[in-house]
Backbone bond lengths (Angstrom), bond angles and torsions (degrees), N, CA, C in turn:
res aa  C-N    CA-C-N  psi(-1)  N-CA   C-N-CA  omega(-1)  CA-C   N-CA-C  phi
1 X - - - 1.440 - - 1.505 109.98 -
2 X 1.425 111.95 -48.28 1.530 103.35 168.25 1.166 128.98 -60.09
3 X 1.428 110.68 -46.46 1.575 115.04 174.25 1.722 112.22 -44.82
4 X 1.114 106.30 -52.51 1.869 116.79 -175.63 1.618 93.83 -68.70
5 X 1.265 138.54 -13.04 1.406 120.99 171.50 1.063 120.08 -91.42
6 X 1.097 113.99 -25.77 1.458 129.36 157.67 1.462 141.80 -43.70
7 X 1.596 86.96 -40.05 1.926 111.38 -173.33 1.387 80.63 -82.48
8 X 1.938 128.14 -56.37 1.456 107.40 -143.82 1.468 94.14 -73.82
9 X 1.046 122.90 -29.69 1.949 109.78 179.32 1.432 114.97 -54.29
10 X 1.476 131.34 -38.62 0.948 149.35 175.62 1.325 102.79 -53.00
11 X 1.704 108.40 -70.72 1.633 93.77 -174.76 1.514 131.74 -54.21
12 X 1.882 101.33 -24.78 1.378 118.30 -174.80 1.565 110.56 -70.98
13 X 1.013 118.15 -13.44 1.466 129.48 -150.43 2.154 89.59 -109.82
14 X 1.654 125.08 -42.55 0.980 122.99 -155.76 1.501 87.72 -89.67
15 X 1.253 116.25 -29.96 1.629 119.91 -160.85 1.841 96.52 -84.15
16 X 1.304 110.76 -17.41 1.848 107.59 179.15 1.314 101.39 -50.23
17 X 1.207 111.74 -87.22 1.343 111.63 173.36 1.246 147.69 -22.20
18 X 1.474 129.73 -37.20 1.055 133.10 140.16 1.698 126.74 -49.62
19 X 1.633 108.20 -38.43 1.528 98.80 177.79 1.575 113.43 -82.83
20 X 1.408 120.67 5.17 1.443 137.70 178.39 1.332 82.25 -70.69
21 X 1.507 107.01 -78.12 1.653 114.40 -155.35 1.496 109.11 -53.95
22 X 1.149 118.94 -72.53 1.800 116.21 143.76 1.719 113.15 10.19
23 X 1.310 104.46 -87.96 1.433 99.71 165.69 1.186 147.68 -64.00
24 X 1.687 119.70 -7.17 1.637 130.17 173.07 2.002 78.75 -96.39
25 X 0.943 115.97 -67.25 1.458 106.43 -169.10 1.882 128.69 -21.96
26 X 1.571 94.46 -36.23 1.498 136.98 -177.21 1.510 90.98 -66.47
27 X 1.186 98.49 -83.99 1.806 114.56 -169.85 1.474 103.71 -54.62
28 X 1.403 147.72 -28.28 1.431 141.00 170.06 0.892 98.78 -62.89
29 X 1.884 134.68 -56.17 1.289 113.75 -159.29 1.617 117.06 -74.19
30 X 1.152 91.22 -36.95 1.789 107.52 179.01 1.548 74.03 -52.61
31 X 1.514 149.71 -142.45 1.076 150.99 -135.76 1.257 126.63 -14.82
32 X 1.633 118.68 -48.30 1.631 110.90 150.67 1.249 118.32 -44.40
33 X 1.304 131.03 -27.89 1.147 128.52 -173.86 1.524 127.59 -75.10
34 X 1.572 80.51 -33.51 1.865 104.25 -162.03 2.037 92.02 -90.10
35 X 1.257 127.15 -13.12 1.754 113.69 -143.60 1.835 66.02 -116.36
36 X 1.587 128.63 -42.92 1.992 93.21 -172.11 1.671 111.45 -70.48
37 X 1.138 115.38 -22.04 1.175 129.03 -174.82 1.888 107.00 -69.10
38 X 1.296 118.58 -51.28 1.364 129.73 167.20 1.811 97.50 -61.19
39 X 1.297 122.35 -30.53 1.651 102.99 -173.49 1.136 111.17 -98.95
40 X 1.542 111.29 -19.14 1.535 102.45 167.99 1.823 122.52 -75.48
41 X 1.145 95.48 -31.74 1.662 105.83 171.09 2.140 98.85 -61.55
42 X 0.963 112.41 -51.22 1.704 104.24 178.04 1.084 119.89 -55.63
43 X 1.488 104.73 -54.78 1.402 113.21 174.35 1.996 119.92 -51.82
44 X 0.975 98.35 -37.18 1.753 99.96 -176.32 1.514 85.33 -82.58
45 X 1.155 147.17 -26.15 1.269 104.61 163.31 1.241 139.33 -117.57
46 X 1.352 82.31 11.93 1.980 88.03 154.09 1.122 107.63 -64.63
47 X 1.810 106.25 -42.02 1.745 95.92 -174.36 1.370 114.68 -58.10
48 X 1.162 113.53 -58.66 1.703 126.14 174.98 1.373 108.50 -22.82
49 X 1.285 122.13 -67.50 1.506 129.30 -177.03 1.791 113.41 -56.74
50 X 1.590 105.30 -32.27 1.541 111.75 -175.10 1.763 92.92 -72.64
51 X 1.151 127.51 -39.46 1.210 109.11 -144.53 1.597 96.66 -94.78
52 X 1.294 106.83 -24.47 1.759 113.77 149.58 1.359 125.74 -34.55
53 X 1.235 109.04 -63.31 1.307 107.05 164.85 1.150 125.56 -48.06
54 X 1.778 112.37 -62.33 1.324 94.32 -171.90 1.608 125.43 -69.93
55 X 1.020 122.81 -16.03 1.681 116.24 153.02 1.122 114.76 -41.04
56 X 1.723 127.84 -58.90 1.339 122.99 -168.73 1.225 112.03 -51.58
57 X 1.848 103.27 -50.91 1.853 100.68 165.70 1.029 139.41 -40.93
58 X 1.838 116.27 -52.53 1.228 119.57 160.60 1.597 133.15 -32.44
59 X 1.603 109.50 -72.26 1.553 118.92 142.09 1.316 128.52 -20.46
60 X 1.172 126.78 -45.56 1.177 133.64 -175.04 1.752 104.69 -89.15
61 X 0.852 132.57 -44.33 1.340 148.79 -178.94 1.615 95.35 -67.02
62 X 1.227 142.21 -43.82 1.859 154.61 -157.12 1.859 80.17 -85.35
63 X 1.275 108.63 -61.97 1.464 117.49 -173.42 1.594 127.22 -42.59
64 X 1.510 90.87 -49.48 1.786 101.17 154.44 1.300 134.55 -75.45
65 X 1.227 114.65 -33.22 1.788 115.08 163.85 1.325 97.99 -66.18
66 X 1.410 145.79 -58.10 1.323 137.39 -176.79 1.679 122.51 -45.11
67 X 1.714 98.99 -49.97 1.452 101.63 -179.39 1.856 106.36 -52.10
68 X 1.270 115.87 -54.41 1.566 101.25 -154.09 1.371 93.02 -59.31
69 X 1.257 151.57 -2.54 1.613 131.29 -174.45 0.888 104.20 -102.54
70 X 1.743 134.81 -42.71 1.242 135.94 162.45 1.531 113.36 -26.32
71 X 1.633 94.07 -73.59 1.545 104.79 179.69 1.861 118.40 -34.84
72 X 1.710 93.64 -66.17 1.819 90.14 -179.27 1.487 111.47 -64.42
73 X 1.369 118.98 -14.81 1.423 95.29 179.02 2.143 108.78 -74.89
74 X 1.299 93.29 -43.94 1.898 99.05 157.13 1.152 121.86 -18.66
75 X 1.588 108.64 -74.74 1.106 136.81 -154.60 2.298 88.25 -76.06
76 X 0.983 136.61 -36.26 1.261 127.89 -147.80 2.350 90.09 -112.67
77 X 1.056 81.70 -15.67 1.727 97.54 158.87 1.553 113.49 -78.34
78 X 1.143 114.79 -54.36 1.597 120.72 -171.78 1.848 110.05 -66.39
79 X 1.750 98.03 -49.60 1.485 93.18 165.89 1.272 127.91 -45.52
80 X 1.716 112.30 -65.87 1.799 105.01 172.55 1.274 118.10 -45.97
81 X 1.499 127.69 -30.91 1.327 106.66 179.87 1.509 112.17 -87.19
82 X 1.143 141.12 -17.18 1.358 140.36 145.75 1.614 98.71 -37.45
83 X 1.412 121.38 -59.31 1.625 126.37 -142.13 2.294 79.59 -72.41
84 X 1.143 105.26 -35.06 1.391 109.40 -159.14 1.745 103.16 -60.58
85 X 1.567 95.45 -70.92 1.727 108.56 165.13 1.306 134.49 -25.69
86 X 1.564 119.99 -46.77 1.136 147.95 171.99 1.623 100.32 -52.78
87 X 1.507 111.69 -70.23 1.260 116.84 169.42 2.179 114.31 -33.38
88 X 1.194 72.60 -89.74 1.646 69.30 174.12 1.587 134.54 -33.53
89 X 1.126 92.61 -30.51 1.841 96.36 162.49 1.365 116.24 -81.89
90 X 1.353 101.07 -20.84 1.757 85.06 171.16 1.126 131.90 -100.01
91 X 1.751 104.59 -12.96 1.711 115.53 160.59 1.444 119.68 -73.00
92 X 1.456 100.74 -16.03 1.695 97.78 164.45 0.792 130.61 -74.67
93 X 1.505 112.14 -40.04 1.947 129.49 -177.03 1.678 91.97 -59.23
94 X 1.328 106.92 -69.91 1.587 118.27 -176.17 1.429 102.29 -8.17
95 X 1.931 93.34 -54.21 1.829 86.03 -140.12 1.914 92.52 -82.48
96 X 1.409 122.21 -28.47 0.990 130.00 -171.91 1.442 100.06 -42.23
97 X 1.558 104.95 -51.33 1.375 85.85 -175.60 1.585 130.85 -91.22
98 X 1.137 116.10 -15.52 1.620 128.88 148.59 1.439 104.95 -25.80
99 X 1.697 118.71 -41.45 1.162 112.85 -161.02 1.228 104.48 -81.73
100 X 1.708 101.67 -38.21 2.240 97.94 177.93 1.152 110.32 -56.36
101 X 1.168 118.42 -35.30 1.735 129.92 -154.14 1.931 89.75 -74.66
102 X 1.410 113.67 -58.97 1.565 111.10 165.86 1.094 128.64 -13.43
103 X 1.593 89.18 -64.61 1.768 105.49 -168.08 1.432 112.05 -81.24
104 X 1.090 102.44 -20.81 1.937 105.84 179.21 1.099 100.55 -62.60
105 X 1.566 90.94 -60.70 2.129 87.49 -158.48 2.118 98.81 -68.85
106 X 0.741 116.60 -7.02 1.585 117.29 -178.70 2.104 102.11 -83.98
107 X 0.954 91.63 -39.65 1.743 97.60 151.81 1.228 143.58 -45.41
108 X 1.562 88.45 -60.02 1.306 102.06 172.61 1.427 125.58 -79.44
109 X 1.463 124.91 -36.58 1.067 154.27 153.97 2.235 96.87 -28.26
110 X 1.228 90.30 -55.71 1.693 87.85 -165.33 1.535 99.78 -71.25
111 X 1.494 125.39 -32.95 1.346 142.12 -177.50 1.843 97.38 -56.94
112 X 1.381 83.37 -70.84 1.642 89.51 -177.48 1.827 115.02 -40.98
113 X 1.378 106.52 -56.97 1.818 108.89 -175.93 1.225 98.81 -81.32
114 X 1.255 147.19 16.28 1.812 138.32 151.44 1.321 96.34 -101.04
115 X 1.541 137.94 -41.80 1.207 107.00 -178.83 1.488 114.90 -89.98
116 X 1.446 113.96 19.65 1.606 89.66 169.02 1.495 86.60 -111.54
117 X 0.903 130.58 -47.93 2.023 109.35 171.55 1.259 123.00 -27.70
118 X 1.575 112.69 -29.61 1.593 103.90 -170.53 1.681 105.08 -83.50
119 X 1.256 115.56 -36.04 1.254 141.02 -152.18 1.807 89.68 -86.67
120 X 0.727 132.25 -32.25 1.430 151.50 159.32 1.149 103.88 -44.95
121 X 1.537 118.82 -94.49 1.796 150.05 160.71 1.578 83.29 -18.97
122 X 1.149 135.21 -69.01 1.228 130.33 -146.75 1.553 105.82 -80.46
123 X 1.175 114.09 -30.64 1.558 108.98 -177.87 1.637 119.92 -71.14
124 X 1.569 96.00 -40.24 1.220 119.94 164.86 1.866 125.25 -60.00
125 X 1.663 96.52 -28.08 1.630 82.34 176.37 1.419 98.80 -110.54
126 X 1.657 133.05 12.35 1.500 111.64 152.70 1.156 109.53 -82.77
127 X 1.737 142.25 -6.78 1.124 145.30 -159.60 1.852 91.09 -87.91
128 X 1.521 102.91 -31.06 1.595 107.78 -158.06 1.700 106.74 -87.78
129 X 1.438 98.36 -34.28 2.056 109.70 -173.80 1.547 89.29 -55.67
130 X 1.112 152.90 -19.09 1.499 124.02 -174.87 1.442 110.20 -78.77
131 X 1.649 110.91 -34.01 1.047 110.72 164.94 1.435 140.20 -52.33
132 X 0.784 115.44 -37.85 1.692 135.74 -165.33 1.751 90.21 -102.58
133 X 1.278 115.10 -22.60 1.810 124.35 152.60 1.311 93.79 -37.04
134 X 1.125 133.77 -77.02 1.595 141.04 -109.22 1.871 94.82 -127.11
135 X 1.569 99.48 3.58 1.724 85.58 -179.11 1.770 78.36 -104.21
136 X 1.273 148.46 -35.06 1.351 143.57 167.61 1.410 98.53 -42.59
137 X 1.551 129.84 -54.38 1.074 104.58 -160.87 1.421 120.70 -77.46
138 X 1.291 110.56 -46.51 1.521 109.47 158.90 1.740 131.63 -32.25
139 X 1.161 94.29 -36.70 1.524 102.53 177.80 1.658 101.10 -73.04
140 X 1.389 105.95 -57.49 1.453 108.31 -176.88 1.978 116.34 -48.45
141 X 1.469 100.12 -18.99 1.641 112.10 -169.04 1.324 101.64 -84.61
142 X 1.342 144.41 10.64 1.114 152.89 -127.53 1.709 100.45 -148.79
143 X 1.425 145.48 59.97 1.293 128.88 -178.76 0.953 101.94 -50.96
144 X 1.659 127.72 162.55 1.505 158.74 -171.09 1.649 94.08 -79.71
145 X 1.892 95.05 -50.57 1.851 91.67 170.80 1.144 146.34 -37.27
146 X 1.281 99.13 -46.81 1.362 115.26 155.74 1.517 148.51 -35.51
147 X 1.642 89.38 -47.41 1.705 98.34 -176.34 1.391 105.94 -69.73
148 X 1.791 111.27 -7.32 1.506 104.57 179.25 0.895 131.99 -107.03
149 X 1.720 93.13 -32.30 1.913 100.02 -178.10 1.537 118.85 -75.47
150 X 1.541 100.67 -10.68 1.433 104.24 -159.67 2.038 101.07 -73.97
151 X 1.254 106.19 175.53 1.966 102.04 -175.94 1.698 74.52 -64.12
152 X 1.452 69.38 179.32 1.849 117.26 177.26 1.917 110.38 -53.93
153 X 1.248 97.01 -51.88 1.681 133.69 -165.35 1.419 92.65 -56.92
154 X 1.730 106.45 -72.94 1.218 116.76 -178.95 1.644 129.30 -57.96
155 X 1.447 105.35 -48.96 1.052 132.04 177.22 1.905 118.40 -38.80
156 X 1.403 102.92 -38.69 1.630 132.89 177.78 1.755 105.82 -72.39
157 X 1.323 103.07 -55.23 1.263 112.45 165.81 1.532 134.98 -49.22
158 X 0.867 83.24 -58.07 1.443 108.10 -174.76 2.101 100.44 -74.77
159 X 1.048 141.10 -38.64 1.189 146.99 152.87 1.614 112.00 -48.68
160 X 0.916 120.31 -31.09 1.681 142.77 -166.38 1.681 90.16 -85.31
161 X 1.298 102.20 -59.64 1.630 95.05 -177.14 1.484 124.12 -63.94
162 X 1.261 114.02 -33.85 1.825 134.50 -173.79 1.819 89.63 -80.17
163 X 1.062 118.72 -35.44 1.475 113.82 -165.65 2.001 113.55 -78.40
164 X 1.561 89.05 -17.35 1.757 106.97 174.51 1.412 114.79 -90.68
165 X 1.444 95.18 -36.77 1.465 90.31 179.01 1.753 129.60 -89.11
166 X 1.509 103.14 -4.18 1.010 106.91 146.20 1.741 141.06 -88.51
167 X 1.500 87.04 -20.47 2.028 90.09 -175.34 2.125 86.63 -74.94
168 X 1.217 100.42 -13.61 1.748 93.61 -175.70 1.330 112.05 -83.98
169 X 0.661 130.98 -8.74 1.613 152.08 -165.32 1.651 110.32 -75.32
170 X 1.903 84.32 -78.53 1.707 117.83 156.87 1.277 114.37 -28.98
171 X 1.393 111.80 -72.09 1.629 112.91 -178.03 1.675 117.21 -39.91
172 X 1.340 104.51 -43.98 1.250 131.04 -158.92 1.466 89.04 -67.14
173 X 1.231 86.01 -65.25 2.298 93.22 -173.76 1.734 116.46 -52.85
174 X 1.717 100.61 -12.45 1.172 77.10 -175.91 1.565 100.79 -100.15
175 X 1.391 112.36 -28.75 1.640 93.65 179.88 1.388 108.80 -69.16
176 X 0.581 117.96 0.77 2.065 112.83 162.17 1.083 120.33 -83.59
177 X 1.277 127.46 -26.53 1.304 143.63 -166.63 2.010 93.79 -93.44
178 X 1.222 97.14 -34.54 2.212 92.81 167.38 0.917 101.15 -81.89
179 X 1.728 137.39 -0.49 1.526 100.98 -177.98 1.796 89.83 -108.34
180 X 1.365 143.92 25.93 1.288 148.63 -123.57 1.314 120.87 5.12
181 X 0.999 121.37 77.95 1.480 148.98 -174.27 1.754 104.75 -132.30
182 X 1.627 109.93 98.23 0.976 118.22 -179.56 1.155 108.39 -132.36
183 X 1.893 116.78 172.62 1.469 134.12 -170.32 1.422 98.27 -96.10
184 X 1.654 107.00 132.26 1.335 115.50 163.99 1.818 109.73 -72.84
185 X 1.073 94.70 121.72 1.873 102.16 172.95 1.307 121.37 -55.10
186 X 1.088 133.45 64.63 1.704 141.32 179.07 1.864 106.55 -79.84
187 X 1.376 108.96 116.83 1.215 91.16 139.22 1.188 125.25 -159.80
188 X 1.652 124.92 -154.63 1.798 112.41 -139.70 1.946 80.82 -94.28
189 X 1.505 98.04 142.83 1.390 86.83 170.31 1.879 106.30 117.00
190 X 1.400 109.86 -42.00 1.035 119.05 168.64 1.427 139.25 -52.58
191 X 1.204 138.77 143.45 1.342 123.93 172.91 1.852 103.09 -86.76
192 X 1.461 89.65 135.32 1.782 127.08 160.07 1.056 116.08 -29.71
193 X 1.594 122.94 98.65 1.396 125.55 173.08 1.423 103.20 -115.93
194 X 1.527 107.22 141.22 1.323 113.60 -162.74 1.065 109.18 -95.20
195 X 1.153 125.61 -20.18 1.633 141.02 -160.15 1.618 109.15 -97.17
196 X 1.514 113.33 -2.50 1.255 129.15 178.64 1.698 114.07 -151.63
197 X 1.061 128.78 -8.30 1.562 133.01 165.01 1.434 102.23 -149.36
198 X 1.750 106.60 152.09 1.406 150.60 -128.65 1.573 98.68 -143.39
199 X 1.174 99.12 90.07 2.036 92.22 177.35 1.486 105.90 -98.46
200 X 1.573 86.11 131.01 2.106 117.96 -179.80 1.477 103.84 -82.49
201 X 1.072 119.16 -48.07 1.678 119.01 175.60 1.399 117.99 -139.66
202 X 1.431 135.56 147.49 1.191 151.86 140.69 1.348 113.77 -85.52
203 X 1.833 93.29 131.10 1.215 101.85 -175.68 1.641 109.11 -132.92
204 X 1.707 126.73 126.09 0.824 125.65 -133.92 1.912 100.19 -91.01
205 X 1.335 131.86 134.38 1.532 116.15 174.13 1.693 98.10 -122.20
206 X 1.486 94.65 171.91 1.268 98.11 176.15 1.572 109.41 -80.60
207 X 1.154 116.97 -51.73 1.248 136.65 -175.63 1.838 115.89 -97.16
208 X 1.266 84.37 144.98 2.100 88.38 178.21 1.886 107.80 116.72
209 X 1.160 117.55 -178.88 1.254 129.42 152.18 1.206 129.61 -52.53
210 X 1.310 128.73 159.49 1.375 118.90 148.90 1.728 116.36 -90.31
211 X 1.184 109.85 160.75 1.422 110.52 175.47 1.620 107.93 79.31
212 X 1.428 133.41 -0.02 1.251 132.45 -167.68 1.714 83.59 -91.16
213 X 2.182 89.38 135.43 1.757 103.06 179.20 1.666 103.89 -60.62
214 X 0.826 145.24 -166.04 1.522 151.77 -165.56 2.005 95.96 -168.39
215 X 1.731 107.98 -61.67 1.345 104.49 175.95 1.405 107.01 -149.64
216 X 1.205 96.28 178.66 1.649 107.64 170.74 1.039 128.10 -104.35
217 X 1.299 136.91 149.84 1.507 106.87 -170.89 1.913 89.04 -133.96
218 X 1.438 133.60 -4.07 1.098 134.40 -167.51 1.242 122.56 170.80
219 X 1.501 130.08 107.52 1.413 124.68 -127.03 2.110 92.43 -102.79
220 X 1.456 108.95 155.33 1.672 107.26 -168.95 1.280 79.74 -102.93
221 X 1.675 99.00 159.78 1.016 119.67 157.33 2.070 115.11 -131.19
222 X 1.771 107.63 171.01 1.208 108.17 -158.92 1.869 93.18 -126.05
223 X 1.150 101.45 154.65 1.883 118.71 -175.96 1.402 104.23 -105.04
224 X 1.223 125.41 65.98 1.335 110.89 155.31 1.649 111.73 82.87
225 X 1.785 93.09 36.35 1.576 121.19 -158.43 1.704 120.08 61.44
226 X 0.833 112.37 25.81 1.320 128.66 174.57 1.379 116.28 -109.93
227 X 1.223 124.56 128.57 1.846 116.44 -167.24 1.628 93.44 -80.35
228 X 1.057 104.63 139.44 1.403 137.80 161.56 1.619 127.57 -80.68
229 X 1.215 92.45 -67.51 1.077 97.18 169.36 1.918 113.25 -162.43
230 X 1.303 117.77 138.37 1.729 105.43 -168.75 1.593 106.78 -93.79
231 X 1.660 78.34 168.81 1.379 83.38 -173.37 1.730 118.92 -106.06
232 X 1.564 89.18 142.34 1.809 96.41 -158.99 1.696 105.44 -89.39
233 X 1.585 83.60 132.24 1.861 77.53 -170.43 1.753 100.62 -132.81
234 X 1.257 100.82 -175.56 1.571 94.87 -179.74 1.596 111.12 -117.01
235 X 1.263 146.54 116.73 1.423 136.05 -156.17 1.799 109.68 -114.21
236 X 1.531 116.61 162.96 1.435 94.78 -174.88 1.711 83.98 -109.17
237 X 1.253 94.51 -174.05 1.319 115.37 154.79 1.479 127.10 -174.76
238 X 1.339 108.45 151.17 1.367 112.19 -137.68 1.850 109.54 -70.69
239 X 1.177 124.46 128.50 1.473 114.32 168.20 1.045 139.52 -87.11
């Protein structure tokens, strides 16, 4: 019995060792097994991630050759419309001032054809005041006495004539008066304005003002409030 306990310890004891090795033998291969399997799993995704990248590069690289044309086409867009704008401000200014220049000469233009109408009007009604001179005087040649003392015959006549030469007068005054051609208001009695009557004689009194009209001798007229021509009077002054 001892002897046989002996052997089986023995065998148990020679056979350990072998199921040691057995079992590291086990566990190496399992680890060869387990570490290509762990490097192939890394490896595919290192690759995975490498080849990630290089797309992004790619992309990114397509992205930069693209930008600079994008850009100059931008950049050669933005100029014409600068080049465009520019324009337009200067066809505006242009015209802005086309437009003063318009209106000036359209100014002047109206300046110019009113002052040669007036200057016209005006030449024409100093050509005319002698006339309308000489219908005052006629009228004035005419005593009041007359229209009465004279016969019947005459008297008719002679009223007939004073009565033409005044409605002619009128007429006269009034187309002068449409072209503004009016009578300066003079009368006897008035004080001497220089800026509108023209004194022909001084005549000396004892008594009165100086500068007071006494008579008229030729009545002024004005252009459209503009003196025309003044009116000539005779003034006293005192001695």
């Amino acid at each position: 019995m001892l002897r046989r306990a002996i052997f089986s310890n023995a065998r148990a004891f020679r056979a350990a060792p072998v199921a040691a090795r057995t079992t590291s033998a086990v566990l190496r291969s399992q680890q060869r097994a387990v570490a290509p399997a762990a490097f192939r799993m890394g490896a595919t995704r290192w690759y995975s991630a490498e080849a990630k990248d290089e797309v992004k590069e790619k992309e990114a690289e397509k992205e930069k050759e693209a930008a600079p044309q994008e850009n100059g086409e931008v950049v050669e867009l933005k100029k014409k419309l600068e080049t465009k704008d520019k324009e337009v401000v200067d066809l505006k200014d242009k015209y802005l001032r086309l437009l003063a220049e318009f209106r000036t000469l359209q100014d002047r233009s109206a300046r110019d054809q009113k002052s040669a109408k007036t200057y016209a009007v005006q030449k024409f009604a100093s050509d005319l005041l002698e006339s309308l001179d000489n219908f005052d005087r006629a009228l004035a040649g005419v005593p009041a006495e007359a229209l009465h003392e004279s016969k019947a015959e005459e008297q008719a006549h002679l009223q007939a004539l004073v009565e033409g030469l005044k409605m002619t007068e009128s007429v006269l005054a009034q187309t002068l008066a449409q072209h503004g051609i009016e009578k300066v208001e003079t009368e006897v009695g008035s004080k001497f304005d220089a800026s509108t009557h023209e004194v022909t004689v001084i005549v000396p009194q004892a008594e009165g003002e100086d500068g007071i009209i006494i008579a008229v001798e030729s009545k002024g007229y004005q252009l459209n409030g503009r003196l025309l021509r003044p009116s000539k009077v005779i003034v006293s002054k005192k001695a």
